[in-house]
C-alpha positions, 0 to 999 in steps of 0.5 A, spaced: 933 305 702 927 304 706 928 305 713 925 302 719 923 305 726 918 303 732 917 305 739 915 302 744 909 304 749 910 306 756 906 303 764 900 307 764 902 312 771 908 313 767 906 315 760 900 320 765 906 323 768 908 325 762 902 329 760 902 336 763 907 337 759 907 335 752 906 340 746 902 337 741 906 337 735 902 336 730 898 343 730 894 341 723 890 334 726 883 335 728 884 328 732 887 330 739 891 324 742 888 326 748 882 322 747 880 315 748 883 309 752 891 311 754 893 305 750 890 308 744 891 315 747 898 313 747 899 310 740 897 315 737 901 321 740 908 317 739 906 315 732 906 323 731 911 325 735 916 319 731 914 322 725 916 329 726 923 326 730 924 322 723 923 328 719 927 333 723 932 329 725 934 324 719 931 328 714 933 336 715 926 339 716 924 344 720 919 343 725 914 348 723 915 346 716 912 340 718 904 339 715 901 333 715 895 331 710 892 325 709 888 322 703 881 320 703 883 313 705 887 316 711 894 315 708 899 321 711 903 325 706 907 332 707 904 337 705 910 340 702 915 335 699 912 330 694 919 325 695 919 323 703 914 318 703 911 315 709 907 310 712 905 307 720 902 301 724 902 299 731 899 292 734 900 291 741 905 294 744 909 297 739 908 303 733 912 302 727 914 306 721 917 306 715 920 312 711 922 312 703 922 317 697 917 312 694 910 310 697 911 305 702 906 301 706 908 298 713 903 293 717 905 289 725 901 285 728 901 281 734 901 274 734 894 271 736 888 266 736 885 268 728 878 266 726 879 263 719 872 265 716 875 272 715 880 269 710 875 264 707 871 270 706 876 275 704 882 272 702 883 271 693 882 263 692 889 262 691 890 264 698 884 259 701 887 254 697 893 255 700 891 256 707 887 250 706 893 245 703 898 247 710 897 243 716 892 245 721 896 248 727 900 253 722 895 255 719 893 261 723 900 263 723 901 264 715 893 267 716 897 273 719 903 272 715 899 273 709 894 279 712 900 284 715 902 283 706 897 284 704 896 290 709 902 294 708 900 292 700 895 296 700 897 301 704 902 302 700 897 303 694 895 307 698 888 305 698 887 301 705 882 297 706 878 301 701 880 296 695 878 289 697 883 284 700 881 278 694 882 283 688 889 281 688 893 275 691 901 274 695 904 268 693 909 264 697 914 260 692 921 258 694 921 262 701 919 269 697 912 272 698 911 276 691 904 280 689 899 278 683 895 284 681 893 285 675 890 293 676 897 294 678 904 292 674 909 297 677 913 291 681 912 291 688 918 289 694 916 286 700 919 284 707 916 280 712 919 278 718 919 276 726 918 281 730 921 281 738 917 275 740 911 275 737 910 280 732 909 280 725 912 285 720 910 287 713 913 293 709 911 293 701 914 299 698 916 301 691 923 302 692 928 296 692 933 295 698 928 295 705 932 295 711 934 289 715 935 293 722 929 298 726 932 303 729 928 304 734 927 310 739 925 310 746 918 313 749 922 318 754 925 320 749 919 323 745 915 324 750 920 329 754 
């Protein structure tokens, strides 16, 4: 099973308040989540401190036994176990992850104004095609329908935004998205999906069976 998580951020003052006492938990990241804007600040200290909750709490390991690495396209790992696969986004308001003993990518977005050149410029010719045949007021929509796809895909290869958004294609036939890669054979499962009011959520994965329901934590919670 993949399992789904998010937390949501906090008000500014409250979330400052908090910082004279947090630990950082992740000894073994040179990137410290006190630098930069809070929100950026904030998402990024949540999104490590709900991967060491998950994989204390839901998966047994011991606090000090967690290290995480990550690969030359910034994709995490545990340093020491080779079947806990993870993988985290966040948009707006909201940090998501998704868990599973085989690799998964994960990707949110928040539903916004998109400039189209940028499918027209990097999506396959199937997709253009397809974006071009829908009428012109949802074609944003389903422009961010089928990026967050393709994001989770390739973050579930492993290869981010390394590897060129056009060199495959997400088809959308009969109410199912499916992948056509042909570098890739290994069968991929997908799941997109509203998220609260105007986000949108895509996991690729290996394994079969993606959760329906996200259990999502409180930012107090992590935090204290």
């Amino acid at each position: 099973m993949v399992r789904l998580f998010a937390v949501k951020i906090i008000e500014r003052n409250e979330f400052e308040r908090y910082m004279p006492f947090i630990r950082d938990t992740v000894e073994n990241n040179n990137n410290s989540p006190l630098i930069g804007h809070y929100t950026i600040k904030q998402r990024s200290l949540l999104g490590k401190m709900m991967t060491h909750k998950i994989l204390s709490s839901e998966f047994g390991i011991s606090p000090d036994a967690i290290k995480i690495i990550t690969n030359e396209h910034n994709k995490p790992a545990l340093e020491s176990q080779s079947n806990i696969h993870f993988n985290l986004s966040h948009s707006g308001d909201w940090v998501i992850a998704a868990f599973s003993s085989k690799p998964v990518g994960i990707d949110i977005e928040k539903i916004k104004p998109v400039n189209l050149q940028i499918a027209w410029r990097f999506f396959s010719e199937n997709e253009v095609e397809f974006l071009k045949s829908l009428p012109e007021d949802i074609r944003e929509h389903w422009f961010l329908k089928l990026w967050t796809i393709k994001e989770s895909y390739l973050k579930a290869l492993g290869t981010g935004l390394s590897r060129p958004m056009r060199s495959f294609s997400v088809n959308y036939r009969n109410g199912d998205f499916q992948i056509i890669d042909t570098e890739n054979p290994t069968e991929v499962y997908l799941k997109h999906q509203n998220f609260k009011i105007n986000y949108l959520l895509s996991v690729a994965a290996f394994k079969n069976e993606i959760a329906d329901e996200i259990t999502i934590y409180e930012a107090q919670d992590l935090l204290e």
